[in-house]
Every structure is written in C-alpha cells, then in structure tokens.
MIDO-257492 format. One record per residue (C-alpha): residue in one letter; x negated, y negated, z. Coordinates in steps of 0.1 Angstrom, whole numbers, padded with zeros to 4 digits, always signed. Each point is the difference from the previous one (the first is absolute). Layout:
aXYZ ...
# end
This chain:
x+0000+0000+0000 x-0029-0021+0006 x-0020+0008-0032 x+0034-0013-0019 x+0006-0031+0020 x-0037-0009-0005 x+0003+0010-0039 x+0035-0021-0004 x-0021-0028+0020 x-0033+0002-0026 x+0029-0003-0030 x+0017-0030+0013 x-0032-0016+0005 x-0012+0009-0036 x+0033-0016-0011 x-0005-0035+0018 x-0031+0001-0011 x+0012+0006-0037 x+0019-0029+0003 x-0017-0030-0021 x-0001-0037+0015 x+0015-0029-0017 x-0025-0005-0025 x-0007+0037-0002 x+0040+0000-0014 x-0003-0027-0019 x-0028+0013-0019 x+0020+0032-0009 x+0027-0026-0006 x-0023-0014-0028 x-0009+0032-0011 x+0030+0011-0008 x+0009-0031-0020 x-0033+0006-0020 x+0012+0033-0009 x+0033-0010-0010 x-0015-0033-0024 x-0029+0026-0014 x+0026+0021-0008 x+0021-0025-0015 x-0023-0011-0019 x-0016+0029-0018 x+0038+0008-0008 x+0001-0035-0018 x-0027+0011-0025 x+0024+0022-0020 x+0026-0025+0002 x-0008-0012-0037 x+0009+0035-0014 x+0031+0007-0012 x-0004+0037+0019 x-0016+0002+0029 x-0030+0027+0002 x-0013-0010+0032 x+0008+0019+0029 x+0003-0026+0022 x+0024-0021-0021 x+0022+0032-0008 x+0002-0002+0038 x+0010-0035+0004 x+0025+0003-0026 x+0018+0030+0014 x-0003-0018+0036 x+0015-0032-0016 x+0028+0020-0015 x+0008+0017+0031 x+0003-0031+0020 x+0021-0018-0022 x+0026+0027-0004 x-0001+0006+0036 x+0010-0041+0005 x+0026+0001-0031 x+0012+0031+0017 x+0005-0014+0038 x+0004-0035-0007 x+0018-0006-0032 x-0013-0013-0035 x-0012-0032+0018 x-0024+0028+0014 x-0028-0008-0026 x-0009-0032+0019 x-0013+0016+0027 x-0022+0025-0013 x-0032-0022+0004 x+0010+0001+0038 x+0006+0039+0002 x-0027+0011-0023 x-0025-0025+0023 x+0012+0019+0033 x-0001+0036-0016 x-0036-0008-0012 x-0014-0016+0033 x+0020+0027+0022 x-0011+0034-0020 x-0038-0013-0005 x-0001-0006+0041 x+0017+0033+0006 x-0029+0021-0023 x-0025-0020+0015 x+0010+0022+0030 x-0013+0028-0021 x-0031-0008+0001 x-0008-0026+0030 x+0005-0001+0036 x+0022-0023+0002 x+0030-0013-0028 x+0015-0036+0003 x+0032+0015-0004 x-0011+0018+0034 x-0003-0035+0018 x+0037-0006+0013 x-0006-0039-0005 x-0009+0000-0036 x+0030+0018-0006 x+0022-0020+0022 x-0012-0030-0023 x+0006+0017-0030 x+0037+0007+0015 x+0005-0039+0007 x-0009-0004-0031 x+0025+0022-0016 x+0036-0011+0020 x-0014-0034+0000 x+0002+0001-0037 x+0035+0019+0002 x+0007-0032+0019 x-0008-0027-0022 x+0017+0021-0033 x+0032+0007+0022 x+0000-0041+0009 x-0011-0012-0035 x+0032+0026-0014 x+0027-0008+0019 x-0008-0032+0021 x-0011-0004+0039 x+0029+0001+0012 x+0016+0028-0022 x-0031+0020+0007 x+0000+0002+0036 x+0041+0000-0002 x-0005+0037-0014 x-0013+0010+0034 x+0029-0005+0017 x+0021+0027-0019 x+0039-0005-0011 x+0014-0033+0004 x+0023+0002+0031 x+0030-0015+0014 x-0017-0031+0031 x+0015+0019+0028 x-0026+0026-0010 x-0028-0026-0002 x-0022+0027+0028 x+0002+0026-0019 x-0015-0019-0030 x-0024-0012+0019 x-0007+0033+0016 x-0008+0013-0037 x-0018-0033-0008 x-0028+0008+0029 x-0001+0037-0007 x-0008-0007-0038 x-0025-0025+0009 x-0017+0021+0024 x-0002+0031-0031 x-0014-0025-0020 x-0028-0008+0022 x-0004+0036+0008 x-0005+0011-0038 x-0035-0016+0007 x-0003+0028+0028 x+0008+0027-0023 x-0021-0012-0030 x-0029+0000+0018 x+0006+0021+0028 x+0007+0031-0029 x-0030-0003-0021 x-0023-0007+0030 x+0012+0032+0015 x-0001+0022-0031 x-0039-0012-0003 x-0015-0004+0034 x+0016+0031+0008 x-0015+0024-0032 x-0036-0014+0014 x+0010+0012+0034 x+0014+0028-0015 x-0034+0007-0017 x-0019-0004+0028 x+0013+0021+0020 x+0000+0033-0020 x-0034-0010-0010 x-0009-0001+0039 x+0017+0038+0004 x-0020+0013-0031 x-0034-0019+0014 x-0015+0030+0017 x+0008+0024-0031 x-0015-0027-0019 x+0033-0002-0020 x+0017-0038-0011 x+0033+0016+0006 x+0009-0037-0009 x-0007+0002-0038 x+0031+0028+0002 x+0023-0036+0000 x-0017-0012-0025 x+0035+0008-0028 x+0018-0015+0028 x-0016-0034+0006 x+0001-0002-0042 x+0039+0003+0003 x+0000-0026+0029 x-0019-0025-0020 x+0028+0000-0027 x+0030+0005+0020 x-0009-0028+0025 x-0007-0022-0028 x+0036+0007-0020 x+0018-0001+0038 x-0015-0034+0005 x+0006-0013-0035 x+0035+0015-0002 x+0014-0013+0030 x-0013-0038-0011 x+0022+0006-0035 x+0029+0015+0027 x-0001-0029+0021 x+0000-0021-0033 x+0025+0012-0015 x+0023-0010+0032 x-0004-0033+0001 x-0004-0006-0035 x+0029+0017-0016 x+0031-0021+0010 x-0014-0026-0017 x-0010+0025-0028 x+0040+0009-0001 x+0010-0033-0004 x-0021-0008-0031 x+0014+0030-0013 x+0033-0014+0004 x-0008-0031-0016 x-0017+0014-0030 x+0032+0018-0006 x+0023-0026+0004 x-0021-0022-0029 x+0001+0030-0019 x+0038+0005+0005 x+0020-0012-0037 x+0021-0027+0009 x+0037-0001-0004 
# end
C-alpha cells in the first residue's frame, strides 16, 4: 500500500512538473500557430493549378468543404459567412490537440487557453445574435414566450436561467476539450508507469485513441459554435425569408 501511494505521489509530481510556465505556454502557443501558417502556406503554392496535386492542398480543400457544409447544414445558407471563423478554430484546436502526440504538454491541455478560446466563440455568438435581430430583441429571446404581466416572475425566472446557460456554455467549451486532453496525457502516463518495470510504454497502446480525440474534440467544439449560431441567428434568418417571398409574390 505504501509502494502505490509513494508511486501515485512520484506521478503527480512528474505531472506538476510537466506543466509549462506562462511563457513556456506561450511558446507552444506560437508553435502551434507556426505550424498552422507553414502549413497554410505550402497549401497556397498549388493554389494556381486548376487541380490540386499537392497533398497538402488536397487536404485543405476537403477540410474547407467540410466546414462549410457543416455551417450551411447547422446554420442556414447564411452559413457561408462564417466559415473563415470555423475553419480558424478547427485548424488552431486540431493542431494543439496532435501536438499532444508528440510533446509534454498541448495548449489545448491548458484549461485557460481554452477558456479564451470559449470567450471568444459565444462572445462572437453574441455580437451576430445582436447585429441580427437588435439589442433588445436579442436578449428578449432569453426570456422564452411572451407572457401575460401577472406572470412577469416567471419570465423573469426564465430570463436569469437562460443567462446563467449562456455564461455556462464557456464552462463546457473549455471545460470538455481541456478534459478530453489533459486527461489522454494522464491517461498515458499512467499505463506507461505500470509497464515501466517490464520496460513496456503500455501508453503508446492509446495512441488510435488520442488520434480520434484530436478530431472529435475539434468537430464538438466547432459544431457546437455553428449550433449556438444558428439559434440566435435564424429568427432573423426567417424573416428575410419571409420578405424575399413576399417581393417575389405576383401582385393582384
């Protein structure tokens, strides 16, 4: 009992000590923005051609296509405005989360970098849902059905309970992809200490695993930014609609 307390004590120590300082994040910050503009730009290259024979512009193509049919998809046809948006988090999200394949430590493992990146994403839900439908008809949509005054608590009950969900979708942004990578690395660690006196990485066994976690966590973050889009977006979406038709209505 001893021998595992002092083993799960020499882990957690390994793991603070894993932990990078604040410039020690920011330079895998940097990195992984390198990575992403090298990348970017060796794509660029074969831009000129009519078909594209390199591999990494094949990529980047396929990528784009997938993002904007994912935002026509969940949002509407006004989707294609925000692809720059959701293509720039799916790039900057799935490049951190492989860099845990390799590295110590993975900004997308640093609960602050993606509570920022969260911010980012429903503050920018904000602004489209107050530039579409107004500030007050935006923040009218949180307090639910219009109801008679002598139920005035009740909508206001609903008001403060939809407020608080809004602030909390920062929690689950970041909270769910800071989970789904710290944890692999802990994950790793820890079967790699079991296998350490068979001098087996039991750890590599994950490796399929943290792959699939590096896509999924990207499309669940991305996903949920064109879900959270889409609701504040298409009212006024449906009312364009609506005028559209009514100019295209024949007159009688």
């Amino acid at each position: 009992m001893e021998q595992f307390l002092q083993s799960g004590t020499t882990l957690l120590a390994a793991e603070e000590a894993a932990e990078p300082s604040l410039v020690g994040s920011a330079i895998y910050i940097a990195l992984v923005v390198i990575v992403v503009f090298a990348l970017m730009a060796y794509a660029k290259k074969d831009f000129k051609n009519r078909v594209f024979k390199n591999w990494a512009s094949q990529c980047f193509e396929q990528l784009y296509l997938f993002i904007e049919n994912m935002c026509v998809g969940v949002i509407g046809p006004t989707g294609r405005k925000y692809v720059p948006m959701i293509f720039t988090f799916w790039l900057v999200i799935f490049v951190g989360n492989v860099t845990a394949l390799f590295m110590p430590f993975a900004p997308t493992a640093d609960l602050s970098f993606n509570l920022g990146m969260a911010l980012i994403s429903i503050g920018y839900v904000q602004y489209e849902g107050i530039k579409a439908n107004g500030l007050l008809g935006h923040f009218s949509h949180f307090a639910g059905p219009k109801l008679a005054w002598p139920l005035f608590p009740i909508t206001l009950m609903i008001f403060v309970i939809e407020i608080i969900s809004e602030v909390m979708k920062n929690v689950s942004l970041s909270l769910r992809l800071f989970g789904n990578i710290h944890g692999g690395h802990m994950a790793v660690e820890s079967m790699n200490a079991l296998g350490e006196h068979a001098y087996v990485a039991l750890g590599s066994f994950l490796l399929p695993v943290k792959i699939l976690t590096c896509v999924v966590q990207a499309l669940i973050f991305t996903l949920l930014t064109c879900v959270y889009l889409s609701l504040v977006v298409a009212h006024h979406d449906d009312h364009a609609d609506d005028h559209g038709h009514a100019q295209m209505a024949p007159a009688h």
